[in-house]
C-alpha positions in Angstrom: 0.0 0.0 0.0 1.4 3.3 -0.3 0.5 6.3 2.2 0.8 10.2 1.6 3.1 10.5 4.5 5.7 7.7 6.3 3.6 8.8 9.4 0.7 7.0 8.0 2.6 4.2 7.1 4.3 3.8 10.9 0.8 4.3 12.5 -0.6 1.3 9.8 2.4 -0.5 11.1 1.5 0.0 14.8 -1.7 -1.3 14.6 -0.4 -4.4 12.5 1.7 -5.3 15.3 -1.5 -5.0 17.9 -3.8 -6.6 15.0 -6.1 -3.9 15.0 -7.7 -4.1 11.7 -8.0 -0.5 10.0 -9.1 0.9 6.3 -6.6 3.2 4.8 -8.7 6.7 3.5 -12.1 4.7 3.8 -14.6 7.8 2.9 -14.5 11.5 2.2 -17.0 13.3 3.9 -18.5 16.4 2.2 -18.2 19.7 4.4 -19.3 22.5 2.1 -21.7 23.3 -0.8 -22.2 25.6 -3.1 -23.2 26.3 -7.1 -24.5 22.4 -6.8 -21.3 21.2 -6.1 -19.0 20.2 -2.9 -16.3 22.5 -2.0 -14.5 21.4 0.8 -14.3 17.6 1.4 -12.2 15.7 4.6 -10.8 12.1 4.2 -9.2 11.0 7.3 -6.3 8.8 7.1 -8.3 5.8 8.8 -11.0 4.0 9.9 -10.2 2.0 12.3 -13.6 -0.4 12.6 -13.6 -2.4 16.2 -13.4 1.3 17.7 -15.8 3.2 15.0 -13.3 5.5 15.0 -11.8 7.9 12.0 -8.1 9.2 12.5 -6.5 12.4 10.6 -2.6 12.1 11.6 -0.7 15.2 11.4 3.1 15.5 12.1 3.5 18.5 10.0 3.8 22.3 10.0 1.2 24.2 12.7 -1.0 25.8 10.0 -1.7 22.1 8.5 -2.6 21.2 12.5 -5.2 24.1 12.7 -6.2 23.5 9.3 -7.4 20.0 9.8 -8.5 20.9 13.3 -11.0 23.3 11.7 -11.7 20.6 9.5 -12.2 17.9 11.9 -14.5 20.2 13.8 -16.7 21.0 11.2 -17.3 17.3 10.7 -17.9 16.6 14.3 -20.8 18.7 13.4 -22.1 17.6 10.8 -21.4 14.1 11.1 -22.3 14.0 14.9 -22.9 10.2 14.8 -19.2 9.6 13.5 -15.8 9.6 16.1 -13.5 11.7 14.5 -9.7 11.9 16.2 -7.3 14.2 15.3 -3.4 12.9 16.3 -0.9 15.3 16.2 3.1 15.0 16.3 3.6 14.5 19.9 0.8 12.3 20.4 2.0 10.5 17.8 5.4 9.4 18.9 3.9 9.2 22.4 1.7 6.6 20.5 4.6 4.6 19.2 5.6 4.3 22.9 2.9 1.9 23.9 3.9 -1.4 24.3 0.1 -2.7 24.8 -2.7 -3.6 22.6 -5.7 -2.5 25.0 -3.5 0.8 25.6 -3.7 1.3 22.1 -7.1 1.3 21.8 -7.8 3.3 24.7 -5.1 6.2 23.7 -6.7 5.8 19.7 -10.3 5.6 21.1 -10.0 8.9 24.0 
């Protein structure tokens, strides 16, 4: 499979090693209209299904963070049935640190 960042691909790795099962990009969810047409779309890196849970990672530069944050937010409320989780850099190497499969879906589920 190939990933849009090696961060994606370490996460997908991560959960291997647990087997969590996950979907790589599973769905794009519409966030703005307009002229008949979608404008602004979010695709979250995963879906990871025995938590019902989407995850963005985001290890990059502070204006992509607030970016998807906005993003993520404006999902949360228009999707309010779907679990949306936004990982950032430090979570995410703080993530790589757990040595436990039910600590890894309590970290990826909070």
């Amino acid at each position: 499979m190939i990933f849009a960042h090696k961060s994606e691909e370490i996460f997908a790795e991560h959960l291997n090693l647990f087997g969590i099962d996950w979907v790589y990009e599973p769905v794009s969810f519409p966030l703005k209209w307009g002229s008949g047409s979608i404008k602004m779309m979010f695709t979250p890196d995963f879906y990871i299904p025995s938590l019902d849970v989407y995850v963005e990672i985001t290890t990059m530069n502070q204006n992509l963070i607030t970016k998807k944050s906005k993003k993520i937010k404006k999902a949360k409320k228009l999707y309010p049935d779907k679990n949306f989780k936004l990982i950032n850099e430090q979570q995410f190497y703080n993530f790589l640190e757990i040595d436990n499969r039910e600590l890894v879906q309590k970290t990826i589920a909070s």
